[in-house]
C-alpha positions as CSV (number, residue, x, y, z in Angstrom):
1,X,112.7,129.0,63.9
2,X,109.7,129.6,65.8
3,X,108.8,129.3,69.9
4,X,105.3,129.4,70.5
5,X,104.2,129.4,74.3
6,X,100.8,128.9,73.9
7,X,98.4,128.6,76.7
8,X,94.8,129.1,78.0
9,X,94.4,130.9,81.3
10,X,91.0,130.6,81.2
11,X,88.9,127.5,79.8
12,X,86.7,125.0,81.4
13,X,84.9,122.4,79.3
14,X,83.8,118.4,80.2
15,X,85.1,116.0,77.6
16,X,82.1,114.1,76.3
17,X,84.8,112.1,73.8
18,X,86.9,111.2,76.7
19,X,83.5,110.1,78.8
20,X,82.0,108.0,75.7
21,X,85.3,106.0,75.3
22,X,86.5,105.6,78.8
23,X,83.1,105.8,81.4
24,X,80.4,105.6,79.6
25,X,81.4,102.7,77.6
26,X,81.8,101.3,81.0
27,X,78.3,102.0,82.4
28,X,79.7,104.7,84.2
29,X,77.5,107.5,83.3
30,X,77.9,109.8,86.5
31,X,81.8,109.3,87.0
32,X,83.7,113.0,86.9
33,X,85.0,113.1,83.6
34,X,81.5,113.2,82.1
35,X,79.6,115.1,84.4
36,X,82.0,118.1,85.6
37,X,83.6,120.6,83.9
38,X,87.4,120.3,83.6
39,X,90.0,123.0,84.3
40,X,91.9,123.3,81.0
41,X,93.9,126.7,82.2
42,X,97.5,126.0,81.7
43,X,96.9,123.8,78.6
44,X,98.2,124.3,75.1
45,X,96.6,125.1,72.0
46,X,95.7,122.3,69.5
47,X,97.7,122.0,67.0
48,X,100.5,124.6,67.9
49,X,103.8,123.0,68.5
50,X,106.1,125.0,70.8
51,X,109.0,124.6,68.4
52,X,109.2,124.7,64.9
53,X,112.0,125.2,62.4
54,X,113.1,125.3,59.4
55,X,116.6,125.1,57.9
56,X,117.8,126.0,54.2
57,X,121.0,125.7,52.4
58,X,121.4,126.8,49.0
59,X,124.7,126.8,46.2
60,X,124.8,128.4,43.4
61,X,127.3,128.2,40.1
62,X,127.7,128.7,36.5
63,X,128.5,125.8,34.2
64,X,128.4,125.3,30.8
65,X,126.3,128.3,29.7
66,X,123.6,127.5,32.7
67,X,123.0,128.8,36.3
68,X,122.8,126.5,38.7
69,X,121.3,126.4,42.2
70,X,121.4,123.1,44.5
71,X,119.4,123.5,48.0
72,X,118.9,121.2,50.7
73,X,116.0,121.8,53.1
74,X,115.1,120.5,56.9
75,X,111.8,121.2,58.4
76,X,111.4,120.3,62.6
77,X,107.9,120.2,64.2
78,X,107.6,119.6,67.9
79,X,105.3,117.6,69.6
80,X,101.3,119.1,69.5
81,X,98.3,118.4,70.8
82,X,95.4,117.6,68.5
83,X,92.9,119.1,71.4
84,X,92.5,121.5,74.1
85,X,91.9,118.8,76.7
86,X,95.9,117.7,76.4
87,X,95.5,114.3,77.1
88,X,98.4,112.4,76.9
89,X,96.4,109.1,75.3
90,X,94.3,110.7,72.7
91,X,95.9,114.0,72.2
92,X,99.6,113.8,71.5
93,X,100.8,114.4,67.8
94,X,104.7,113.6,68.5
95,X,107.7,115.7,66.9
96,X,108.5,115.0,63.2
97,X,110.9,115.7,60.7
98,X,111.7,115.8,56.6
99,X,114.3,116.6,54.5
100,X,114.0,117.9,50.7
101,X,116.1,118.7,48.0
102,X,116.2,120.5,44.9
103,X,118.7,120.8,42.1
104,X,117.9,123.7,39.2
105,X,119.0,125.0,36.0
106,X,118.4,127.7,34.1
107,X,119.6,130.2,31.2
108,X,121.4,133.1,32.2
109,X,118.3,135.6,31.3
110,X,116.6,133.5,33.8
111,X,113.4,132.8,31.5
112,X,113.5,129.5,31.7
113,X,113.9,127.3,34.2
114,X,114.4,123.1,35.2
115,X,114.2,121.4,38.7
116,X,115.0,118.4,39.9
117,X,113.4,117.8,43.5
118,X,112.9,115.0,45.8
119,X,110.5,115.9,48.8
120,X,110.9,113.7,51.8
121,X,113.9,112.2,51.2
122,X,114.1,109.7,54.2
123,X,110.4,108.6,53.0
124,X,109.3,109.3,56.5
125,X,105.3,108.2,57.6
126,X,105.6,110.2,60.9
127,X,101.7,110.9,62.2
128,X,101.0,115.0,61.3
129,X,97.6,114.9,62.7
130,X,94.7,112.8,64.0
131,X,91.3,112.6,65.5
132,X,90.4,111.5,68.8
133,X,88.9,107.6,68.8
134,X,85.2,107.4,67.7
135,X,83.0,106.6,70.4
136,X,81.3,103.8,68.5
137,X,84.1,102.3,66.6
138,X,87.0,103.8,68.4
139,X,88.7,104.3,65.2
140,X,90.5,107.3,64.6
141,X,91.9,109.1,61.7
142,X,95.4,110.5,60.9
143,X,97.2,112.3,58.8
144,X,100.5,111.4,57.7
145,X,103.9,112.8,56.0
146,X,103.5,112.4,52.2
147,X,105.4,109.8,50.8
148,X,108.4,110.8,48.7
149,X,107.7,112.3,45.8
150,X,110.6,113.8,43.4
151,X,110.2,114.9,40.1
152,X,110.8,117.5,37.0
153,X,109.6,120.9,36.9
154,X,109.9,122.7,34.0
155,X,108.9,127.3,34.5
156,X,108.8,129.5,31.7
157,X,108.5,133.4,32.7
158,X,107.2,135.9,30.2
């Protein structure tokens, strides 16, 4: 688990993104938000989510001549911000989740080595990142969870 409390104490800055989207594109060149600076003491850094975490839970046996190992994993990250401005509208990255899990076999010398794994079991799309909207366009682009993905690994050590 992690707690970050994250914070400027010191930043001003005007938010030509906001202005061009919201303003400008209005014909409102000399409203506030594009002509003065902004206070952005108090906000939180971008992409730093106050809580993160990270739960593991492995098993381990011996059958049939093999070592085995079974894990389950959960990974938590809070809600971010994807600037410094903090804007609830084009800043918020909300709180996501995934599950994985792996199930291994190997020889008792350990030298080699198979695993089954699934990674995102709940095939969760949650939003990881993203841009602010494009002034022009107002498109943005995000980044999401990987899909699931499970497969073989075979490791050999020497």
């Amino acid at each position: 688990y992690s707690w970050n409390d994250t914070e400027y104490r010191d930043l001003h800055s005007t938010d030509a993104n906001a202005c061009s989207i919201g303003p400008l594109a209005q014909g409102y060149s000399q409203h506030p938000l594009c002509t003065a600076q902004q206070d952005l003491s108090g906000n939180s850094f971008p992409f730093t989510p106050e809580h993160k975490l990270s739960l593991n839970l492995s098993y381990s046996w011996k059958l049939a001549g093999f070592d085995w190992e079974a894990t389950g994993s959960y990974l938590y990250t809070g809600k971010q911000w994807a600037t410094q401005y903090n804007h609830a509208q084009l800043d918020r990255v909300d709180s996501y989740h995934q599950w994985n899990a792996r199930l291994g076999l190997s020889l008792p010398r350990g030298e080699w080595q198979l695993i089954a794994f699934v990674d995102n079991l709940s095939d969760e799309r949650a939003v990881t990142a993203h841009t602010r909207p494009a002034p022009t366009t107002h498109n943005r682009m995000s980044t999401v969870q990987r899909p699931r993905n499970y497969g073989l690994r075979l490791n050999y050590e020497f």
